[in-house]
Biopython code that builds the backbone (N, CA, C, O; Angstrom):
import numpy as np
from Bio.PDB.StructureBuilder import StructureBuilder

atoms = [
    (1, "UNK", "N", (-22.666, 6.834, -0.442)),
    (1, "UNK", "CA", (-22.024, 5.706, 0.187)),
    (1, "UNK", "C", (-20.618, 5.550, -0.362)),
    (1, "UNK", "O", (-20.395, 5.759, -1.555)),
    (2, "UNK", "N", (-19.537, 5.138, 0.601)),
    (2, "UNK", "CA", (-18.140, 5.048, 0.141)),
    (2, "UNK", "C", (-17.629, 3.569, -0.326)),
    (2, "UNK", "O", (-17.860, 2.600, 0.398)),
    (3, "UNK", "N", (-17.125, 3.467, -1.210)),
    (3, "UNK", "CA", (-17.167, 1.946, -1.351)),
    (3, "UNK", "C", (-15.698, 1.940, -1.557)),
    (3, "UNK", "O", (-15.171, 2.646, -2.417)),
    (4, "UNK", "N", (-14.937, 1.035, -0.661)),
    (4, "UNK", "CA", (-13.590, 1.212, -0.476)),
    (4, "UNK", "C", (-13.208, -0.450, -0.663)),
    (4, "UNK", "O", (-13.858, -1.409, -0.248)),
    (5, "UNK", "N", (-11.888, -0.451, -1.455)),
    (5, "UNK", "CA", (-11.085, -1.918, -1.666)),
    (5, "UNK", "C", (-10.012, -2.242, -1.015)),
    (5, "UNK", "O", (-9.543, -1.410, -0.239)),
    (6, "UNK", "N", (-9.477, -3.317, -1.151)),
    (6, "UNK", "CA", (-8.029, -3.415, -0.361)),
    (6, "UNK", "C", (-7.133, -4.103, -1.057)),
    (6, "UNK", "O", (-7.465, -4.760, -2.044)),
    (7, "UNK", "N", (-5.581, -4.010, -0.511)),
    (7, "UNK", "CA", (-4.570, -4.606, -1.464)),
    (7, "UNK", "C", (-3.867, -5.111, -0.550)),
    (7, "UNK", "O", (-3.769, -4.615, 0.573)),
    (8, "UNK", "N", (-3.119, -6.482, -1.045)),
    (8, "UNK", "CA", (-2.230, -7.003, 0.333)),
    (8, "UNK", "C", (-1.366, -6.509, -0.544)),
    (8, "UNK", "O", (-1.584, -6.345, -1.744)),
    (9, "UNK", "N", (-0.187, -6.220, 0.153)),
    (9, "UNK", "CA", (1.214, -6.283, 0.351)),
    (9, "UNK", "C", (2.188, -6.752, 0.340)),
    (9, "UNK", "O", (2.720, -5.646, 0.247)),
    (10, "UNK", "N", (3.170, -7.535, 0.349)),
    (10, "UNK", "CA", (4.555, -7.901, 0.475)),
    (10, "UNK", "C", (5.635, -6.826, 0.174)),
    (10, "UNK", "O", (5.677, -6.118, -0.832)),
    (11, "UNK", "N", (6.564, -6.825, 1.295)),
    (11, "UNK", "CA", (6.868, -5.320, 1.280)),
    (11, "UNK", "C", (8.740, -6.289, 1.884)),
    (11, "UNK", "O", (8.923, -7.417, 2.341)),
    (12, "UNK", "N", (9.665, -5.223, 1.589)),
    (12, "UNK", "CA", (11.026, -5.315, 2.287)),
    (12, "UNK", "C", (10.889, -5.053, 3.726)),
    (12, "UNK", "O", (10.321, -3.976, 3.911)),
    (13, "UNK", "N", (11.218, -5.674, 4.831)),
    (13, "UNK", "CA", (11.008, -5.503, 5.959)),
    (13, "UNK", "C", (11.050, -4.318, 6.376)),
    (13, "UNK", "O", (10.141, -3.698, 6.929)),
    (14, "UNK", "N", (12.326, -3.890, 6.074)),
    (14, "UNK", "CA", (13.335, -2.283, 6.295)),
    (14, "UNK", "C", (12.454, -1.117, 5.966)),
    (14, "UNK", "O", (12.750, 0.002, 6.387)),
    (15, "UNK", "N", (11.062, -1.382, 5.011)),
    (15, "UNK", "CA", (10.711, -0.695, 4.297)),
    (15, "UNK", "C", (8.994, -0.296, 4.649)),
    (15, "UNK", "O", (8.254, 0.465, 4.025)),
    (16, "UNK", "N", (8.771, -0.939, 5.607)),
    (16, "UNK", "CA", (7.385, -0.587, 5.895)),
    (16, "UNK", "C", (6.876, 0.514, 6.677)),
    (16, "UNK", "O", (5.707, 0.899, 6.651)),
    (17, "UNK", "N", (8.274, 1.249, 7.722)),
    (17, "UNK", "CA", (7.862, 2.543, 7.899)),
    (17, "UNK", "C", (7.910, 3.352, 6.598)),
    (17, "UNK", "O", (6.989, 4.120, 6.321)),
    (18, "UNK", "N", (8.991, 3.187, 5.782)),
    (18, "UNK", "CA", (8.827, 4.198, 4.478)),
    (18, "UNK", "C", (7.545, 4.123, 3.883)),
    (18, "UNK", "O", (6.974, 5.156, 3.534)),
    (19, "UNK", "N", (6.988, 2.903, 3.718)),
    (19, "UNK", "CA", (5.820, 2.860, 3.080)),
    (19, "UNK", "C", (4.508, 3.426, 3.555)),
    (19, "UNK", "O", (3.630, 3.904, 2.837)),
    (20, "UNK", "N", (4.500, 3.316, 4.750)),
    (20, "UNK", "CA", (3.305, 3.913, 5.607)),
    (20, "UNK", "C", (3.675, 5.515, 5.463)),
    (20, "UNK", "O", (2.779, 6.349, 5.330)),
    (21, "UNK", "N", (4.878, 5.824, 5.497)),
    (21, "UNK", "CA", (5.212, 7.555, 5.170)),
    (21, "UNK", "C", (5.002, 7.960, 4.114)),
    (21, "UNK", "O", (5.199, 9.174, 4.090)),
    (22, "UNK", "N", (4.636, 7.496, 3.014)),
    (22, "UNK", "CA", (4.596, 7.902, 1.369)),
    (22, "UNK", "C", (3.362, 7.501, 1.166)),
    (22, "UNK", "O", (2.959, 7.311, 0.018)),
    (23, "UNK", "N", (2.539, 7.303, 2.300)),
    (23, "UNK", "CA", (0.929, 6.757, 2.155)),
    (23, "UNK", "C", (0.626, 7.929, 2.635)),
    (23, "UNK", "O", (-0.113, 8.701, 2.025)),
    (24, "UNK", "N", (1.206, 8.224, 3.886)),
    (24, "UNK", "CA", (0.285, 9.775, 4.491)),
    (24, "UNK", "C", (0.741, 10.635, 4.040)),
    (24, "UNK", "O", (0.299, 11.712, 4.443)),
    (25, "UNK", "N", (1.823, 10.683, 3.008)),
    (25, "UNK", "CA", (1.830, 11.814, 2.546)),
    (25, "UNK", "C", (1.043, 12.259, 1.511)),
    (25, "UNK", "O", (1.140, 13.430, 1.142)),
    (26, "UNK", "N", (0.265, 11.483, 0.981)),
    (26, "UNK", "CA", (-0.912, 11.702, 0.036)),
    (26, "UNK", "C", (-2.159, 10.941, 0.486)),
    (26, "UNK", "O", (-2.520, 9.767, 0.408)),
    (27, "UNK", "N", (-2.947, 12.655, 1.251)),
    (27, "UNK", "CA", (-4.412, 12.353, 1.875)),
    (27, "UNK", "C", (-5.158, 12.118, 1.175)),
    (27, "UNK", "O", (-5.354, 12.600, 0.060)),
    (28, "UNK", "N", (-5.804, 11.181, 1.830)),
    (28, "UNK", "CA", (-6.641, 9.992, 1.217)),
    (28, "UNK", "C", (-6.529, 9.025, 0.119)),
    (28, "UNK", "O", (-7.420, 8.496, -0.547)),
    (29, "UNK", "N", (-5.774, 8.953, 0.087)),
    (29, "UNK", "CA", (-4.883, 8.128, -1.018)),
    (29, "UNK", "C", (-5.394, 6.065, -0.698)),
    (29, "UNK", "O", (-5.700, 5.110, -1.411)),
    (30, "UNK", "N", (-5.162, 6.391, 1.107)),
    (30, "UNK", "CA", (-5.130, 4.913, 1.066)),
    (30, "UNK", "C", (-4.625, 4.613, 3.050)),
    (30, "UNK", "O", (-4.180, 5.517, 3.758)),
    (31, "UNK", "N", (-4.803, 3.533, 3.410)),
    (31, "UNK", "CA", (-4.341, 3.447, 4.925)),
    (31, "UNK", "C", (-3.769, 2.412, 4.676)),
    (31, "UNK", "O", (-4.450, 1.653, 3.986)),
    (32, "UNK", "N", (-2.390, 1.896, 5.057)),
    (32, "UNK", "CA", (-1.807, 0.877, 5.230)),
    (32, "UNK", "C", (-1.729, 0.976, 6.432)),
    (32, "UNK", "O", (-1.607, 1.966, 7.153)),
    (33, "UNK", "N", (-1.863, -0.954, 6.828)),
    (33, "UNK", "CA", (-1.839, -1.671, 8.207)),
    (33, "UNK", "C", (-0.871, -2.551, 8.253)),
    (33, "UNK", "O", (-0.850, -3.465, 7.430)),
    (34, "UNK", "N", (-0.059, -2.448, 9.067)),
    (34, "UNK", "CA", (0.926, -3.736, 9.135)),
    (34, "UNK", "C", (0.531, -5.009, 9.790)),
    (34, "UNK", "O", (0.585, -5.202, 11.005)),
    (35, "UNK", "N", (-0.037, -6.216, 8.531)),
    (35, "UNK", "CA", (-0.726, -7.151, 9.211)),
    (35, "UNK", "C", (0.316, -8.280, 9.754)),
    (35, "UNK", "O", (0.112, -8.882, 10.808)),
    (36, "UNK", "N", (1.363, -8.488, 8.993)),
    (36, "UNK", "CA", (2.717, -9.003, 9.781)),
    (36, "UNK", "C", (3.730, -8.628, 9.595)),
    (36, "UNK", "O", (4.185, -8.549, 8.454)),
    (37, "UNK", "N", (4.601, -8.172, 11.001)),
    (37, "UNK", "CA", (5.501, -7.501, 10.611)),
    (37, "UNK", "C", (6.349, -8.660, 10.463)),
    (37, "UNK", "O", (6.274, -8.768, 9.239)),
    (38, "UNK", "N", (7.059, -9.552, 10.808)),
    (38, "UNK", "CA", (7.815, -10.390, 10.452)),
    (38, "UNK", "C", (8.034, -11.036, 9.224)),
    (38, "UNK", "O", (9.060, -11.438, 8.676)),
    (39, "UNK", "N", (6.684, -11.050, 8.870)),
    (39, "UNK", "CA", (7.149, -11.712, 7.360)),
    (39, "UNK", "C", (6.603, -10.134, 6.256)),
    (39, "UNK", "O", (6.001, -10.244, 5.187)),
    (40, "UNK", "N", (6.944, -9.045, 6.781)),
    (40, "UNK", "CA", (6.979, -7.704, 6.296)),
    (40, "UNK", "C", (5.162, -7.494, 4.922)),
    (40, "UNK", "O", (5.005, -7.072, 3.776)),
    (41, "UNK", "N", (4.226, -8.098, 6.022)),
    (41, "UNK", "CA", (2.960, -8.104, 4.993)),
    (41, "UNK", "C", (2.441, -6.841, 5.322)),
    (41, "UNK", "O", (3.059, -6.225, 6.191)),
    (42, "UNK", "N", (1.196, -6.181, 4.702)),
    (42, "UNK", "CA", (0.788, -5.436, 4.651)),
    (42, "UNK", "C", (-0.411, -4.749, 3.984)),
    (42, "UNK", "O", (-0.092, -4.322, 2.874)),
    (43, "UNK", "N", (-1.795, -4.486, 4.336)),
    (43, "UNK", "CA", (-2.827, -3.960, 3.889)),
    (43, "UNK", "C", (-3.242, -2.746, 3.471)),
    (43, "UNK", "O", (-3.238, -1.951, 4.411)),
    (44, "UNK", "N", (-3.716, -2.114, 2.114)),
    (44, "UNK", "CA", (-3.950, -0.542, 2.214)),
    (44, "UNK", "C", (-5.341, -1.216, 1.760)),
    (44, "UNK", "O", (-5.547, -2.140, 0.973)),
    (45, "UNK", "N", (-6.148, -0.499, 2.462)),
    (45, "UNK", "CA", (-7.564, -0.239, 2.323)),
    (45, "UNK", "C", (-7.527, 1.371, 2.018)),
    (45, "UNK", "O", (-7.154, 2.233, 2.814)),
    (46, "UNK", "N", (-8.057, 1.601, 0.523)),
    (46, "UNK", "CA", (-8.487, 2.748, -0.181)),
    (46, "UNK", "C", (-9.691, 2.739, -0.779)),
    (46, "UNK", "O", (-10.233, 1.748, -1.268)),
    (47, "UNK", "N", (-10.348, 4.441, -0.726)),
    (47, "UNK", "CA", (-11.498, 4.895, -1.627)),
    (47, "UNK", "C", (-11.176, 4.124, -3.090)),
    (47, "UNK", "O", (-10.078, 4.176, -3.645)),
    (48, "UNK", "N", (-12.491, 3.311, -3.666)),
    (48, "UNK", "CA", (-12.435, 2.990, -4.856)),
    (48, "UNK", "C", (-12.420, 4.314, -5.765)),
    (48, "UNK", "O", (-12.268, 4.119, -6.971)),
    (49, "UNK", "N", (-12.540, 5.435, -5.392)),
    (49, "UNK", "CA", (-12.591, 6.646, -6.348)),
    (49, "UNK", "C", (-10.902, 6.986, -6.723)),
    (49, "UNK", "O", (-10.472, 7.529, -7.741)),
    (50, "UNK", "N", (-10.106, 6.456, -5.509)),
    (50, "UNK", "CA", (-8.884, 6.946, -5.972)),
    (50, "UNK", "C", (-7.990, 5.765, -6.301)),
    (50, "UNK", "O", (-6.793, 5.746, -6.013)),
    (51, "UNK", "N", (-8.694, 4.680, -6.982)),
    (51, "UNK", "CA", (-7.659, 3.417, -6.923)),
    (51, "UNK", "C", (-7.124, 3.541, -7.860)),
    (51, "UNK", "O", (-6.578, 2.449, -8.023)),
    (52, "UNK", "N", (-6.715, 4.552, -9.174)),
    (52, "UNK", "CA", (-5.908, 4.305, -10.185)),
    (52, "UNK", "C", (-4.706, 5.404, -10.000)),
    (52, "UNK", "O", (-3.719, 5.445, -10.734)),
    (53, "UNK", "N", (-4.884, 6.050, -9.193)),
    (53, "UNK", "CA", (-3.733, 6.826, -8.526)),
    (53, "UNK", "C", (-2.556, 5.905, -7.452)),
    (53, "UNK", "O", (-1.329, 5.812, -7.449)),
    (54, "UNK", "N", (-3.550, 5.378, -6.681)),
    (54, "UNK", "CA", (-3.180, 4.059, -5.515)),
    (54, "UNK", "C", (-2.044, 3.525, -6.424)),
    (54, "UNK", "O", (-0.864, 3.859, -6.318)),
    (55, "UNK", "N", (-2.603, 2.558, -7.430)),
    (55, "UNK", "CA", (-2.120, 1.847, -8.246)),
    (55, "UNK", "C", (-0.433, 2.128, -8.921)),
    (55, "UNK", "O", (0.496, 1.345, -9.116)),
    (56, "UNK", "N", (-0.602, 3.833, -9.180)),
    (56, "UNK", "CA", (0.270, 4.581, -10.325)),
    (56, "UNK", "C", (1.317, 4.731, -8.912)),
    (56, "UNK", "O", (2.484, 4.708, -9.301)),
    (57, "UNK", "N", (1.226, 4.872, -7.427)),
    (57, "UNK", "CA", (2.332, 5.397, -6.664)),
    (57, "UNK", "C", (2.634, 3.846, -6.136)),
    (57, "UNK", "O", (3.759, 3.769, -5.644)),
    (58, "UNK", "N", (1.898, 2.603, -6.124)),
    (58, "UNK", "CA", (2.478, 1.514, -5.581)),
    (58, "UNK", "C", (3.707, 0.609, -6.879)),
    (58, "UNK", "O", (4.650, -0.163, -6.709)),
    (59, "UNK", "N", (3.063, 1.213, -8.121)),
    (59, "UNK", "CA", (3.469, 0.504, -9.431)),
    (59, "UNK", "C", (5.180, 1.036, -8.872)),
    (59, "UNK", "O", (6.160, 0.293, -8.817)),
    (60, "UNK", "N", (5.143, 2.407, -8.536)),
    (60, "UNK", "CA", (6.040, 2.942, -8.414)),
    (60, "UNK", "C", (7.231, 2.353, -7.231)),
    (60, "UNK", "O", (8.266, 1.753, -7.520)),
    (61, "UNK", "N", (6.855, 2.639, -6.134)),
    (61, "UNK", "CA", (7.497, 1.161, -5.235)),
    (61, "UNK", "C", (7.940, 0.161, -5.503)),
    (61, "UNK", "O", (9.057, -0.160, -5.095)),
    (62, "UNK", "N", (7.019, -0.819, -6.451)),
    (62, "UNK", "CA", (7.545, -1.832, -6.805)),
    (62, "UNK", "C", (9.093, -1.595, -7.769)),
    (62, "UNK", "O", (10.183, -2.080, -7.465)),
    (63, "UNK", "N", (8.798, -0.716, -8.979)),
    (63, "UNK", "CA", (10.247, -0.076, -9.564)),
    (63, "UNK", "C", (11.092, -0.317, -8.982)),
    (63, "UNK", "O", (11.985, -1.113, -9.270)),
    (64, "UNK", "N", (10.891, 0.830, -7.296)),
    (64, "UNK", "CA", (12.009, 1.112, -6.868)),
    (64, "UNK", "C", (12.436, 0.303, -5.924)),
    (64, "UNK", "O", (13.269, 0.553, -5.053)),
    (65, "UNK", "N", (11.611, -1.077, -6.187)),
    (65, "UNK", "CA", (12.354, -2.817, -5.243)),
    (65, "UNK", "C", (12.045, -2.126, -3.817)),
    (65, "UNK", "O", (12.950, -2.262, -2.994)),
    (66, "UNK", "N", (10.816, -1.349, -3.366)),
    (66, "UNK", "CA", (10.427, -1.358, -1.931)),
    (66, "UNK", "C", (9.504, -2.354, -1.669)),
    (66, "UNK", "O", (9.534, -3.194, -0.769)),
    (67, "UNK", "N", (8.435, -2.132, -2.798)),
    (67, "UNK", "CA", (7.504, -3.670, -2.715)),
    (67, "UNK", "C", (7.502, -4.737, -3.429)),
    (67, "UNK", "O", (7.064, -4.550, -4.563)),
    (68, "UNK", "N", (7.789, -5.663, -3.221)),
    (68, "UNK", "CA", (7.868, -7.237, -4.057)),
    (68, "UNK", "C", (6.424, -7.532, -4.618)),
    (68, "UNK", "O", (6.262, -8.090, -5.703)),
    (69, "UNK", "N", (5.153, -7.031, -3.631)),
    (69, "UNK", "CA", (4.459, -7.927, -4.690)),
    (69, "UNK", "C", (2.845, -7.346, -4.304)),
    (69, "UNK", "O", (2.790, -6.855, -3.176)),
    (70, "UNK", "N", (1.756, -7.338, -4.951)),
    (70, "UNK", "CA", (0.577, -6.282, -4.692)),
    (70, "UNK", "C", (-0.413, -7.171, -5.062)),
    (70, "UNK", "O", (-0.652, -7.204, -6.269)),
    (71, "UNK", "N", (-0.976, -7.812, -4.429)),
    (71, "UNK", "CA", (-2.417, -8.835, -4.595)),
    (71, "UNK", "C", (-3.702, -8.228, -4.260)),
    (71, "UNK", "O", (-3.871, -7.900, -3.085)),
    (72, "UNK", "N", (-4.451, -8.067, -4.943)),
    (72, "UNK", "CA", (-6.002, -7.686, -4.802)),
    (72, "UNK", "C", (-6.864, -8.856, -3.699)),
    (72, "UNK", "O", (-6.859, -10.077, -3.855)),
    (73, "UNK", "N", (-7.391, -8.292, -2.867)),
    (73, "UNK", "CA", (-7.900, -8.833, -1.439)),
    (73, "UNK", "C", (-8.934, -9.274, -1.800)),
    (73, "UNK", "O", (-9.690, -9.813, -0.993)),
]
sb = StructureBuilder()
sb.init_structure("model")
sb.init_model(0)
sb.init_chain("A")
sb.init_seg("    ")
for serial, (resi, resn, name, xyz) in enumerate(atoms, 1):
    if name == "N":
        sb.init_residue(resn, " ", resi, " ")
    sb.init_atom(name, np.array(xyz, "f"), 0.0, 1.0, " ", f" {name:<3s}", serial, name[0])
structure = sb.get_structure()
C-alpha cells in the first residue's frame, strides 16, 4: 500500500510554471497542483518514501526566494 502526504505552497506568482518544471523533472518526486492561481497557492502530493528528498529540493526553492512558504496539509 502507498501512503502518500501533502504540502501547501505559497509560491511567487511568476514562478509556478518553474515550479511544476523542477517537479517533473524528478520522477516521482511529487505532483504539484495549482490550487490558486491568483493568490499563487499550491499543492504537492508525494510518496511518503520520498519525503526527505521532497523536502531537501523545496528547502532549496525557498533559498532561492521561488517559494515563500511550505505548510504540512
Amino acid at each position: 500500500m502507498w501512503n502518500f502526504g501533502k504540502l501547501s505552497l505559497q509560491l511567487n506568482r511568476s514562478d509556478i510554471s518553474y515550479v511544476k518544471f523542477i517537479m517533473e523533472g524528478y520522477d516521482g518526486l511529487g505532483i504539484v497542483t495549482t490550487t490558486d492561481p491568483y493568490a499563487a497557492q499550491a499543492t504537492v502530493t508525494y510518496p511518503m518514501s520520498r519525503k526527505q528528498s521532497l523536502l531537501a529540493l523545496l528547502d532549496a526553492l525557498v533559498r532561492e526566494g521561488v517559494i515563500k512558504e511550505v505548510n504540512e496539509s
